[in-house]
Structures are given as structure tokens and as C-alpha cells.
VOBA-1610 file (N, C-alpha, C; in pm, whole numbers, padded with zeros to 5 digits, always signed):
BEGIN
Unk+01369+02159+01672Unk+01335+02021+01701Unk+01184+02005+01720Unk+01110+02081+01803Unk+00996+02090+01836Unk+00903+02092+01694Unk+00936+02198+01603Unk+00886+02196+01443Unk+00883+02058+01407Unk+00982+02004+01381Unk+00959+01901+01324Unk+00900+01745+01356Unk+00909+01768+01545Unk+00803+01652+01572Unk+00662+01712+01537Unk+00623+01847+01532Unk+00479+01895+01524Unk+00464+01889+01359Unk+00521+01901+01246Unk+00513+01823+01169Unk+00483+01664+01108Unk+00587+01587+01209Unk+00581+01461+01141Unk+00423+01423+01205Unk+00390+01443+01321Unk+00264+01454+01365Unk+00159+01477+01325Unk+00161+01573+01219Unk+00021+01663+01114Unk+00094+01550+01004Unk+00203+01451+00967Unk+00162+01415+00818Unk+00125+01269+00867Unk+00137+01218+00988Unk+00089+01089+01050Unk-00049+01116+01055Unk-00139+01220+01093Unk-00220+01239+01172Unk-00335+01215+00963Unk-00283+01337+00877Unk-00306+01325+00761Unk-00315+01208+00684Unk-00211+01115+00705Unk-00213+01039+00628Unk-00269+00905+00619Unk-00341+00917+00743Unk-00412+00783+00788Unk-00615+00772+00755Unk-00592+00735+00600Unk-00759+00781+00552Unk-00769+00596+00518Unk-00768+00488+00505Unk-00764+00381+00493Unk-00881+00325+00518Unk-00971+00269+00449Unk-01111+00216+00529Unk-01172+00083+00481Unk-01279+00087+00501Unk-01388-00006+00387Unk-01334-00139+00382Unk-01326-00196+00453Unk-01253-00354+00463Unk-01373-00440+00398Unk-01339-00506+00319Unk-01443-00580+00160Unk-01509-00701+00285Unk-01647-00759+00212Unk-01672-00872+00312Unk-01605-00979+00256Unk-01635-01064+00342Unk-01562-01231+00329Unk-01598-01266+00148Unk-01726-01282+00154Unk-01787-01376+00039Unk-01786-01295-00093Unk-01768-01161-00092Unk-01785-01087-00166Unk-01616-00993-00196Unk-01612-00922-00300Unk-01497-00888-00355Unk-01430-00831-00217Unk-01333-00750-00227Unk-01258-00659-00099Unk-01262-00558-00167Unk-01287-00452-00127Unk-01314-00306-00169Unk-01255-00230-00069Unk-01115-00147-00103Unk-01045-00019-00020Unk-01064+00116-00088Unk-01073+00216+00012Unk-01042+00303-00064Unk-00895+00389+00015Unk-00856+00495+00020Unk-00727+00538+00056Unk-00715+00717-00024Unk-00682+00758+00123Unk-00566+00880+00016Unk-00391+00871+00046Unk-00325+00886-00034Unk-00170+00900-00022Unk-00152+01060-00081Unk-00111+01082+00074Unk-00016+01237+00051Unk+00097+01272-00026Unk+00171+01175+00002Unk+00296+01250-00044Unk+00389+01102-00141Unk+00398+01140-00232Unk+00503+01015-00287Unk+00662+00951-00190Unk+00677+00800-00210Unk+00805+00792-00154Unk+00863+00641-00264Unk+00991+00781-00323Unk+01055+00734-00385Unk+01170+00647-00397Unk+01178+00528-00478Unk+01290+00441-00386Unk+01404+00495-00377Unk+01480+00467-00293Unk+01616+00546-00256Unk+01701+00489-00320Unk+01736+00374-00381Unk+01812+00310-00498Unk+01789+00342-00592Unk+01656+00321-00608Unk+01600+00348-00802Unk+01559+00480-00785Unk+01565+00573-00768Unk+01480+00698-00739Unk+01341+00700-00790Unk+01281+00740-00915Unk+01175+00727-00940Unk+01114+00605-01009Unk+01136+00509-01008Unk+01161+00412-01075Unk+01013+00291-01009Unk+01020+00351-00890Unk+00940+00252-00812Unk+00904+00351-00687Unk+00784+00309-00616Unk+00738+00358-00522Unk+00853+00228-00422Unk+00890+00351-00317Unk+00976+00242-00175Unk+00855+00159-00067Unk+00799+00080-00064Unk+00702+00037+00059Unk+00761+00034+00151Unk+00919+00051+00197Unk+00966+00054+00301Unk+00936+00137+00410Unk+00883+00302+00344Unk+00881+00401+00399Unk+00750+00391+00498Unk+00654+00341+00419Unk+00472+00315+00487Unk+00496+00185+00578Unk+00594+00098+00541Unk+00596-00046+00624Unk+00640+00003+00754Unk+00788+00065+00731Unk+00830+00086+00879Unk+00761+00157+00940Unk+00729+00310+00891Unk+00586+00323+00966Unk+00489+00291+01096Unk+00391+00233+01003Unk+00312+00096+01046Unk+00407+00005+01171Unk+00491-00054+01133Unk+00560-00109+01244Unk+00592-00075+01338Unk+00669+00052+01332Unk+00712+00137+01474Unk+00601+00153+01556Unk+00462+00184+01452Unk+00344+00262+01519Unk+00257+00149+01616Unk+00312-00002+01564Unk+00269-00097+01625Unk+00133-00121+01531Unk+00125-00088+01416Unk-00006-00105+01325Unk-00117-00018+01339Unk-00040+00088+01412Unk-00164+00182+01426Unk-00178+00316+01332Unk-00081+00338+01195Unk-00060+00442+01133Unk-00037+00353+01012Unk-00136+00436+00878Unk-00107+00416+00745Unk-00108+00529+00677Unk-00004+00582+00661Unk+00000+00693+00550Unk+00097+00735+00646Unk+00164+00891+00589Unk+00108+00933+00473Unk+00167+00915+00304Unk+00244+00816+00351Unk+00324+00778+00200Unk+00260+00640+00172Unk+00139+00590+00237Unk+00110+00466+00188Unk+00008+00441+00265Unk-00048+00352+00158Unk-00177+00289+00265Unk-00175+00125+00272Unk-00197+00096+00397Unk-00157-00066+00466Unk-00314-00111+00465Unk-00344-00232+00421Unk-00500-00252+00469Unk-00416-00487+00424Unk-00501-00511+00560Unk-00525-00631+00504Unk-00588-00718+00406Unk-00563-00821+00370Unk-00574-00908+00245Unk-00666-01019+00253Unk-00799-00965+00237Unk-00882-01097+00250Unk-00828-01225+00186Unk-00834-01372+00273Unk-00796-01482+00193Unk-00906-01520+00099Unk-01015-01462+00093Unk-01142-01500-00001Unk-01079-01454-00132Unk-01003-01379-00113Unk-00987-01320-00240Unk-00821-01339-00312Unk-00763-01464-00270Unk-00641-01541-00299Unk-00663-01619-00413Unk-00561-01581-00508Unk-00573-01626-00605Unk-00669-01524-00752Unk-00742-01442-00691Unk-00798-01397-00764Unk-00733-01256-00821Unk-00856-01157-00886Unk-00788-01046-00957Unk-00834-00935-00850Unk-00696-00803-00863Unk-00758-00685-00837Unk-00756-00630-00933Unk-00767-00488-00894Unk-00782-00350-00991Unk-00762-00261-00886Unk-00615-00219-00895Unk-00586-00033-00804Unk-00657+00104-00941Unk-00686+00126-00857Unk-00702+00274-00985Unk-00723+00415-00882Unk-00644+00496-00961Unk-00658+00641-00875Unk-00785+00720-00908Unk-00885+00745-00797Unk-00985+00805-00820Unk-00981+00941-00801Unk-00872+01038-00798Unk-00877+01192-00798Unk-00700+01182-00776Unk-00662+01298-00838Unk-00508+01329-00788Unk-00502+01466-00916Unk-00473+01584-00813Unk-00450+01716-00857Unk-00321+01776-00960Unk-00252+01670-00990Unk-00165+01675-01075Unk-00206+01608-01223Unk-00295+01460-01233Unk-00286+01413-01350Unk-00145+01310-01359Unk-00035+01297-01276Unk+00068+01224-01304Unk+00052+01152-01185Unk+00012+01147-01143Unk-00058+01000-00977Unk-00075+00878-01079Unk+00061+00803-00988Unk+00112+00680-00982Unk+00137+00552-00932Unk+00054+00497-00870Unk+00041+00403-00807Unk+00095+00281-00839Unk+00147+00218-00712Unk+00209+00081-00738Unk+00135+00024-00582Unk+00136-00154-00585Unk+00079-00202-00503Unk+00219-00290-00463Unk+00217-00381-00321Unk+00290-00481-00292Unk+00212-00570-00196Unk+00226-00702-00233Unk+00167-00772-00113Unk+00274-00894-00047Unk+00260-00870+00070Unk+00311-00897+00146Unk+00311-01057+00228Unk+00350-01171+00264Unk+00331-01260+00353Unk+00323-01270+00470Unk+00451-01155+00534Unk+00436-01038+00594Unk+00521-00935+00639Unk+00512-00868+00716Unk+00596-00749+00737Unk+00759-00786+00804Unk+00791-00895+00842Unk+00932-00944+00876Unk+00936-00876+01008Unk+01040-00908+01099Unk+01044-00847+01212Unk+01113-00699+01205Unk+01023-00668+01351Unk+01104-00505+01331Unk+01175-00462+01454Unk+01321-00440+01363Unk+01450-00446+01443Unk+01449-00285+01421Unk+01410-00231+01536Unk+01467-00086+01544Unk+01645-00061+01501Unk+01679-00168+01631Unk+01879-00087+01663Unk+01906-00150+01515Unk+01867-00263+01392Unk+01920-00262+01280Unk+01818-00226+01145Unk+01768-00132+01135Unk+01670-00135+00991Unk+01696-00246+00843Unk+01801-00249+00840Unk+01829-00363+00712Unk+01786-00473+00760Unk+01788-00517+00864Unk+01727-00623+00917Unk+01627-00685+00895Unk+01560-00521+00870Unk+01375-00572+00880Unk+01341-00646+00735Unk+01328-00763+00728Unk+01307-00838+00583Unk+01156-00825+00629Unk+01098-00795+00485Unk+00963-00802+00481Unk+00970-00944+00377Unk+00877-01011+00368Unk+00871-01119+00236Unk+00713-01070+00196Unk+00769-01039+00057Unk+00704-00936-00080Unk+00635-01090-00150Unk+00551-01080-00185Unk+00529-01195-00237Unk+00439-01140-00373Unk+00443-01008-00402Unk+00363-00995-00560Unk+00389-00832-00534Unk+00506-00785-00681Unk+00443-00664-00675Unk+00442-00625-00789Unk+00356-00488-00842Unk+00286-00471-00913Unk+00317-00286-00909Unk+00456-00274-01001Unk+00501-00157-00959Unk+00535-00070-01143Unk+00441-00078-01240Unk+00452-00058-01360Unk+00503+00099-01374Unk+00572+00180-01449Unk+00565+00264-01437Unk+00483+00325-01588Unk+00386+00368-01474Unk+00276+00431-01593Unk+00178+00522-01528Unk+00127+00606-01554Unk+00022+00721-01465Unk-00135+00625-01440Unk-00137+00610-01341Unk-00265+00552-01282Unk-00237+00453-01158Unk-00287+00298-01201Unk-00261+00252-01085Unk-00235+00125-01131Unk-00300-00004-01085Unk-00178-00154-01126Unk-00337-00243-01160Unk-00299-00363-01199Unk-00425-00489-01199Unk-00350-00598-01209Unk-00392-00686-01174Unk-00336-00826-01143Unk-00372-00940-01075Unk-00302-01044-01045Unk-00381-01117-00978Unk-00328-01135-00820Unk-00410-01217-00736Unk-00321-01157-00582Unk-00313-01262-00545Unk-00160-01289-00464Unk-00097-01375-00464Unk-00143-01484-00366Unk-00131-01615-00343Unk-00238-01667-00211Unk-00101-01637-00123Unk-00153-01665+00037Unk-00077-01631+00120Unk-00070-01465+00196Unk-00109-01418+00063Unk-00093-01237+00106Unk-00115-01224+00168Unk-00091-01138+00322Unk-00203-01097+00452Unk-00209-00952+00443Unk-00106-00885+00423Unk-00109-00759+00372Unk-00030-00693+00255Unk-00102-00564+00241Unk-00095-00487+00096Unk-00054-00381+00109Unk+00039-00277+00075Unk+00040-00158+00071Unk+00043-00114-00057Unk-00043+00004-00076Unk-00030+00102-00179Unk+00033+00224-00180Unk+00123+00264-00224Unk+00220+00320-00266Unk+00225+00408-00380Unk+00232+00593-00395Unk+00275+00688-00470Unk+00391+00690-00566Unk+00420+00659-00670Unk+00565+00763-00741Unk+00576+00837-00761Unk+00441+00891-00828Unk+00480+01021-00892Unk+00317+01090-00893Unk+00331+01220-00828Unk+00185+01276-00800Unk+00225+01375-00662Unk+00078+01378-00650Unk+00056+01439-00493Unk-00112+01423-00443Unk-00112+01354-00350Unk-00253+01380-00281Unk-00390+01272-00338Unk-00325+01135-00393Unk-00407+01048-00494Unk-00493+01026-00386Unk-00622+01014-00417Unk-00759+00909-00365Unk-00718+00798-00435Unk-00746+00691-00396Unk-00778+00521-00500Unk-00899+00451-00445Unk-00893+00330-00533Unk-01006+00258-00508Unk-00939+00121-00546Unk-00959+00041-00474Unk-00882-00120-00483Unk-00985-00216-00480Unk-01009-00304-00585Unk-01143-00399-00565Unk-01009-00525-00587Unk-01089-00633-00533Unk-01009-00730-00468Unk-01115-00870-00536Unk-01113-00920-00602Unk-01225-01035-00653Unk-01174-01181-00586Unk-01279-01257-00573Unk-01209-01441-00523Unk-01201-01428-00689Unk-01103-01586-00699Unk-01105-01664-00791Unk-01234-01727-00843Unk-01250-01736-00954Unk-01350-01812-01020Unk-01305-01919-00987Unk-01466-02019-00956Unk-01439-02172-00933Unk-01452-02257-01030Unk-01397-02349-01006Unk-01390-02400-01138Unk-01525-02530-01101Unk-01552-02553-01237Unk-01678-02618-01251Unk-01583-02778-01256Unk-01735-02837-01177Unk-01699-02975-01152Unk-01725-03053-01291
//
């Protein structure tokens, strides 16, 4: 028993590399490492699960991202506009990234886990080796990025406003 809380401990402790919060006026720029892939438990490889990094995060009271995901908030400057996930190192070559954004994390019901509805409001879960691009949804407050297939990805997430439109 003792092993395995001193484990889950070294992959909490690991998995929390999350930084670089973008400014207001200017794009949003993250960067992140994800340790370990988490695969959906329905679809198996099919999709990265955000469930695994959400609950997480929740239990931890928002104080843990990783190590199956990285949580960073969603500038509203940048609603409506485009990102770009892309994996900047991963020791395999098959690092897979998928993104989800969130409205938000739904409540978190320990005594029922199905409970916990998150409302997903854009995701961006292609299956292809690298990472996702798209546009981000308004409303989003948070994002997680999410592994399928790999081990140990760095990324880099740029976050743009919308172009304004001319009067």
C-alpha cells in the first residue's frame, strides 16, 4: 500500500510542468510536458480520456496538472480565435496530442464519479501523430491537453484573438 501512495506521489509531483500563461492583448502561449498517455476507457486508443487529468485537478482542488494532462486556463482575448497544439520533443516519434476546452469542469461528486459532467465545448481529438489546430470556442475557461499515443511529449500551444473585422 505504502508503494503505491509513494508512487502516485512521484507521478503527481512529475507531472505538474504547466506554465507561461499568454498576456491579455497578445496571443496565449503554454508550454507543458505529459508523462504518460491516458487512454479512453470506451474507445481505447481512439481518443485521449480528459477525464483522467480533470478529475485529477479537481480532487487536488486545482492544484495538480499532469501527469496525464495539462490544465491551463483560457484567455477570453483569445475567444473566437485560432490555436496551434504542436509537440515540441517526444522520445518515441508517435506523441499524440489532443486538446479539449471546457465551459467548465462540472461539479465534483466524489461518492458518484459519473456524476461529474464536465461541459466540453470544442474538442479537437484527430487521430494523427503530433498535435491539433483550430479555432477556440468563446466561453472556454479551461483547456486540457491530453496524450494517446507516445511517452513524455513537451508541447507548445499558441492561442491567437480573432481578427477584427474592419469597420
Amino acid at each position: 500500500m505504502k508503494t503505491r501512495a509513494v508512487v502516485i506521489v512521484m507521478l503527481f509531483t512529475l507531472g505538474s510542468f504547466a506554465g507561461n500563461a499568454g498576456a491579455a492583448a497578445g496571443p496565449q502561449e503554454e508550454t507543458g510536458t505529459i508523462i504518460l498517455p491516458a487512454p479512453d476507457p470506451q474507445t481505447g486508443a481512439a481518443t485521449c480520456f480528459q477525464g483522467i487529468p480533470r478529475r485529477i485537478n479537481m480532487a487536488s482542488q486545482g492544484t495538480v496538472s499532469g501527469p496525464f494532462g495539462v490544465i491551463f486556463d483560457v484567455d477570453k482575448a483569445t475567444w473566437n480565435g485560432k490555436f496551434k497544439l504542436e509537440v515540441a520533443t517526444g522520445p518515441t516519434g508517435q506523441e499524440d496530442l489532443d486538446i479539449y476546452f471546457f465551459l467548465n469542469f462540472g461539479p465534483g461528486i466524489p461518492e458518484d464519479p459519473s456524476m461529474n459532467s464536465p461541459s466540453i465545448i470544442g474538442e479537437f481529438n484527430t487521430t494523427a501523430v503530433g498535435g491539433e489546430k483550430g479555432s477556440i470556442p468563446a466561453q472556454s475557461t479551461k483547456a486540457i491537453v491530453c496524450m494517446k499515443g507516445g511517452v513524455i511529449a513537451d508541447f507548445s500551444y499558441v492561442g491567437t484573438p480573432a481578427k477584427k473585422k474592419k469597420s
